[in-house]
GUDOMAR-683231 format. One record per residue (C-alpha): residue number from 1; chain; z, x, y. Coordinates in nm, 4 decimals. Each point is the difference from the previous one (the first is absolute). Layout:
// GUDOMAR-683231
NUM|A|Z|X|Y
...
// end
This chain:
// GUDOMAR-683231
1|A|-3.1443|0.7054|0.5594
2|A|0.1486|0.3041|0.1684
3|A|0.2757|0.2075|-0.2154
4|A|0.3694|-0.0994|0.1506
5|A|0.0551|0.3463|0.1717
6|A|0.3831|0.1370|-0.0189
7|A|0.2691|0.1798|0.1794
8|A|0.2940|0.1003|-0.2123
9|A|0.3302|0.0715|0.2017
10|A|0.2227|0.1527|-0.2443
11|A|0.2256|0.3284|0.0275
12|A|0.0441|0.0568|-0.4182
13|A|-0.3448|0.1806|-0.1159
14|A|0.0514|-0.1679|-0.3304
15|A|0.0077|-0.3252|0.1129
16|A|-0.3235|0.0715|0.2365
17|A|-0.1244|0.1555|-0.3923
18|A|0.0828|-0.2685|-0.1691
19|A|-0.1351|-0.2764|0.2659
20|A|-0.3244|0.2293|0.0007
21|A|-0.0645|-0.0024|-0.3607
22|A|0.0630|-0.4461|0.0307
23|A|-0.2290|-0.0182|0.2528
24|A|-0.2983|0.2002|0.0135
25|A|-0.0637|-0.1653|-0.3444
26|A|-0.0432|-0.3334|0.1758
27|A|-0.4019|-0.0597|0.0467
28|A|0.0736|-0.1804|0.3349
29|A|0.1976|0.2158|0.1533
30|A|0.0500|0.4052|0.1625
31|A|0.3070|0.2174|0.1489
32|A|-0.1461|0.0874|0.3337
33|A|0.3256|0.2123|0.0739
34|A|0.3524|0.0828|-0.1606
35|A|0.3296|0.1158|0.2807
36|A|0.3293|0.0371|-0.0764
37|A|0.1291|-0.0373|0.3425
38|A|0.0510|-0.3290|0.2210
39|A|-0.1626|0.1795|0.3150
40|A|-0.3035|0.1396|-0.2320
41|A|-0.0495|-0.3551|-0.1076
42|A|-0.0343|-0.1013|0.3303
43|A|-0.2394|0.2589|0.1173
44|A|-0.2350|-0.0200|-0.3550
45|A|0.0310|-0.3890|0.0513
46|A|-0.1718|0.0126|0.3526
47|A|-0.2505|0.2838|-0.1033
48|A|-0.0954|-0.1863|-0.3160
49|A|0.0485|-0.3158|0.0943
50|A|0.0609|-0.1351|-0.4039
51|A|-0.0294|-0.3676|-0.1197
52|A|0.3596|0.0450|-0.1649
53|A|0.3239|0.2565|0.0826
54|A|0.2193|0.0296|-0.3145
55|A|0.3263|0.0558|0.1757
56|A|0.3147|0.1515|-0.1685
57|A|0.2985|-0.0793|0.2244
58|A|0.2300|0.2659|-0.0073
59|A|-0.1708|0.3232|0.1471
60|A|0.1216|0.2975|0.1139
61|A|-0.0733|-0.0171|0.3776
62|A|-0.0469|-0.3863|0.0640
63|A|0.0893|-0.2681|-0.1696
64|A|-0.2796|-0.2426|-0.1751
65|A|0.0522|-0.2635|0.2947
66|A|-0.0567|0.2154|0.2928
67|A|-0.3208|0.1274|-0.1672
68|A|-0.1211|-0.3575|-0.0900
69|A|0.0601|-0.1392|0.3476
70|A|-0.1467|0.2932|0.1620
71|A|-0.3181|-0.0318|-0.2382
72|A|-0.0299|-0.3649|0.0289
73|A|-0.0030|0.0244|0.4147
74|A|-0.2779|0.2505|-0.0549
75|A|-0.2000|-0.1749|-0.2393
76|A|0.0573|-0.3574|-0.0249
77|A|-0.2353|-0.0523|-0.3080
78|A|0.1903|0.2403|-0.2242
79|A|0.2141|-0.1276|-0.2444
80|A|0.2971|0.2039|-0.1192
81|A|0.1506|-0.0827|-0.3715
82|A|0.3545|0.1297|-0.0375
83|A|0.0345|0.1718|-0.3122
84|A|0.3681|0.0824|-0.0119
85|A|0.3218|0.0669|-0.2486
86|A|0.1575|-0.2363|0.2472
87|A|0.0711|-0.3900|-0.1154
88|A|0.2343|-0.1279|0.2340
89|A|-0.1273|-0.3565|0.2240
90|A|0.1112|0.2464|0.3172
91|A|-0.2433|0.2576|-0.0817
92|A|-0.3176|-0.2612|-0.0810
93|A|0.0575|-0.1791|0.3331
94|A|0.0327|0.3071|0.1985
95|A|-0.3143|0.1043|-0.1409
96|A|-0.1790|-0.3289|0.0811
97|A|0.0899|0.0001|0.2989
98|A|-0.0912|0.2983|0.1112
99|A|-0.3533|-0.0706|-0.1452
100|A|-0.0462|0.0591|-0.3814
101|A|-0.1939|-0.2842|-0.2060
102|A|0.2330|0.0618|-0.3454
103|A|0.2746|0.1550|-0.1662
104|A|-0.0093|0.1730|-0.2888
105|A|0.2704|0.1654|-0.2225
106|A|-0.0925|0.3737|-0.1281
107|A|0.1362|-0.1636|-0.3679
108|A|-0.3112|-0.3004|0.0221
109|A|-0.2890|0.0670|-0.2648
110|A|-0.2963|0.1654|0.1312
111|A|-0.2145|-0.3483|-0.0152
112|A|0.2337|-0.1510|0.2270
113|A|-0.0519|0.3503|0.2278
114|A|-0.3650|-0.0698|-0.0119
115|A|-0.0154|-0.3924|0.0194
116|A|0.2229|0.0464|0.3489
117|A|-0.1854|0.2170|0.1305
118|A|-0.3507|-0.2239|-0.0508
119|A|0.2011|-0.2782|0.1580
120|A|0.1008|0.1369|0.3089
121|A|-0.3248|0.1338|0.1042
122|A|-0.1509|-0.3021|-0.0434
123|A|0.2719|-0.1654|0.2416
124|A|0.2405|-0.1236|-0.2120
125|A|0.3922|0.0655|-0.0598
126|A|0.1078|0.1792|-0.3295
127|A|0.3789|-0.1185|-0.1296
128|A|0.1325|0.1929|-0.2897
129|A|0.1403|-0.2899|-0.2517
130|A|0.3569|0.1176|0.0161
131|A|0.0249|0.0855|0.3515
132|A|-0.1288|-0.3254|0.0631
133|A|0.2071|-0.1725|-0.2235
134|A|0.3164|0.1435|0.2042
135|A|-0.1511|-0.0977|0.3426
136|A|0.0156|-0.3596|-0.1734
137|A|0.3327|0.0452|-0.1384
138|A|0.0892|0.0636|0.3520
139|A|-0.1309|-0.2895|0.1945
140|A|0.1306|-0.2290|-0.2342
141|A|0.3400|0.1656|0.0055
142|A|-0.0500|-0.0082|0.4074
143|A|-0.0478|-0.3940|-0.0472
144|A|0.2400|-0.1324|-0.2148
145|A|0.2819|0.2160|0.2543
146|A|-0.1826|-0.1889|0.2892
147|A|-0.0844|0.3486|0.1672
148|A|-0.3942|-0.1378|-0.0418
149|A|-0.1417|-0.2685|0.1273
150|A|-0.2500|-0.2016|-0.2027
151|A|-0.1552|-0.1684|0.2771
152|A|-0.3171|0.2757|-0.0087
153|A|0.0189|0.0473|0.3981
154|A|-0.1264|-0.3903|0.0694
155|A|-0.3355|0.0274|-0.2726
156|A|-0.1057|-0.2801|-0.1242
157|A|0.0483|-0.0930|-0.3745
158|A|-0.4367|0.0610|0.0032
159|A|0.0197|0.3383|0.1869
160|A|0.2387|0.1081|-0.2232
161|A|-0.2050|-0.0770|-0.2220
162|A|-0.2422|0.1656|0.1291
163|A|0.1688|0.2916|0.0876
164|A|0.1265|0.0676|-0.3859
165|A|-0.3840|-0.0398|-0.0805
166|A|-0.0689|0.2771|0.2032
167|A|0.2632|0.2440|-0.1178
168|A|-0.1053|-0.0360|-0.3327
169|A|-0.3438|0.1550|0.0945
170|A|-0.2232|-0.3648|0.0350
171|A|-0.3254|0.0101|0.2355
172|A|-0.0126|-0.2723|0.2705
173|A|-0.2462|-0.2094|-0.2649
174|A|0.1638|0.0703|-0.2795
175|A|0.3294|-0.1615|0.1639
176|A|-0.2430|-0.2604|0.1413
177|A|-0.1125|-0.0676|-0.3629
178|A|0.3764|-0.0460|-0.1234
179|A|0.1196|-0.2072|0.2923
180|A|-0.2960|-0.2037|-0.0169
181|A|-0.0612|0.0552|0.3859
182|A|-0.2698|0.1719|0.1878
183|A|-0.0156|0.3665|0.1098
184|A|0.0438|-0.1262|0.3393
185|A|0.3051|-0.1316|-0.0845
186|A|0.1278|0.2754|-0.1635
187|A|-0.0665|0.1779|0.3009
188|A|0.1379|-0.2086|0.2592
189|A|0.3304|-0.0110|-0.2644
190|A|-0.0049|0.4280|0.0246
191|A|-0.0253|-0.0073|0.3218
192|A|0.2645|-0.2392|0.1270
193|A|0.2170|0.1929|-0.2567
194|A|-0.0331|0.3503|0.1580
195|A|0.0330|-0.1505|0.3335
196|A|0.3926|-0.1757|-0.1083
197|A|0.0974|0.3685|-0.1716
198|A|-0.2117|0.2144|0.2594
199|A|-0.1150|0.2369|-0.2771
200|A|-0.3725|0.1353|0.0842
201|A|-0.1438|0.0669|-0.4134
202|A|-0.0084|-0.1105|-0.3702
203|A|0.2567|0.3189|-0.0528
204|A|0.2574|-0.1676|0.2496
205|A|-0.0238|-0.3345|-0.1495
206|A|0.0435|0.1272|-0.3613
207|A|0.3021|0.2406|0.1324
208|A|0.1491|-0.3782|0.1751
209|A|-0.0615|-0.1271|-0.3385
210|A|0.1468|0.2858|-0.1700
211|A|0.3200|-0.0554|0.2252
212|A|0.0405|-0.4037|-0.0923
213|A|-0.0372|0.0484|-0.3621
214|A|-0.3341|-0.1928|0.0121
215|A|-0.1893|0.2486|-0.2845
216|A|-0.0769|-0.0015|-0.3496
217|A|0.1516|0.2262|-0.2143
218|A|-0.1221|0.1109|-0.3582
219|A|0.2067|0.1773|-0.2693
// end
């Protein structure tokens, strides 16, 4: 399999240094380019065209989410991983929703640095434990004031189902397999579910899940 190539948006050298030294030691993997500047990261993005942009958030000229939305527009099949000293639920929304795939503190252990970034270029959403944890915190806080609604937007008690299956990272047959339905099925049940929320991708539906509370957390 092709290495993972890399784009590292950071403006502290010794963080770039210290990311460097992580990552070229990874068999499956290569830093294609290194910027310290949101528009740099832009223009190396579209001339390199990497399978993952490790984006730091607060840079000098741009901020992290101006750089990920304007990367994202230009190439669609990048995935950005925030890599951040910010924690806060406003900052890890922001981020996903200008684009990025996961969050990750600048305080996380390198394996969870590497294990994110192997996630989101195969497709999938990375949630650092504690951030995640607080997102929970939050919903459930949101529904026991009533500010929430636990009705899941008119889903079903199967597509929700469903839907939880596939933000935990399940393939069409291997929720088939646990429901004990067909493929089909499983596919008719995605579909009517993205048509009720209008969200277009497995990243929307795992940010909607995200939002309601719906994921497992370790730790």
């Amino acid at each position: 399999m092709p290495k993972i190539r890399l784009l590292m948006v950071d403006d502290h050298q010794i963080v770039r240094a210290g990311l460097r030294m992580l990552l070229q030691a990874q068999p499956d993997m290569e830093i294609v380019g290194e910027v310290d500047t949101g528009r740099a990261a832009i223009a190396q993005a579209k001339e390199l065209a990497p399978d993952v942009v490790l984006m730091d958030i607060s840079l000098p000229d741009m901020d992290g989410f101006e750089a990920t939305r304007q990367i994202k527009r230009a190439l669609p099949n990048t995935a950005i991983l925030a890599l951040t000293m910010h924690e806060s639920d406003e900052y890890f929304f922001r981020m996903l929703d200008a684009g990025a795939s996961g969050y990750v503190p600048k305080k996380a252990a390198p394996t969870d640095l590497v294990s994110a970034i192997r996630v989101v270029r195969d497709g999938g959403v990375f949630l650092y434990p504690s951030v995640a944890k607080a997102l929970v915190r939050d919903y459930m806080g949101r529904v026991a004031e009533g500010s929430e609604r636990e009705t899941f937007d008119g889903l079903t008690e199967r597509e929700q189902e469903v839907l939880k299956l596939i933000a935990d990272g399940l393939t069409n047959q291997e929720i088939a397999d646990k429901l004990t339905i067909s493929v089909k099925t499983v596919e008719r049940h995605r579909a009517n579910i993205m048509g009720k929320l209008n969200l277009h991708n497995r990243t929307e539906l795992v940010k909607y899940a995200i939002r309601k509370g719906m994921i497992d957390v370790e730790g």
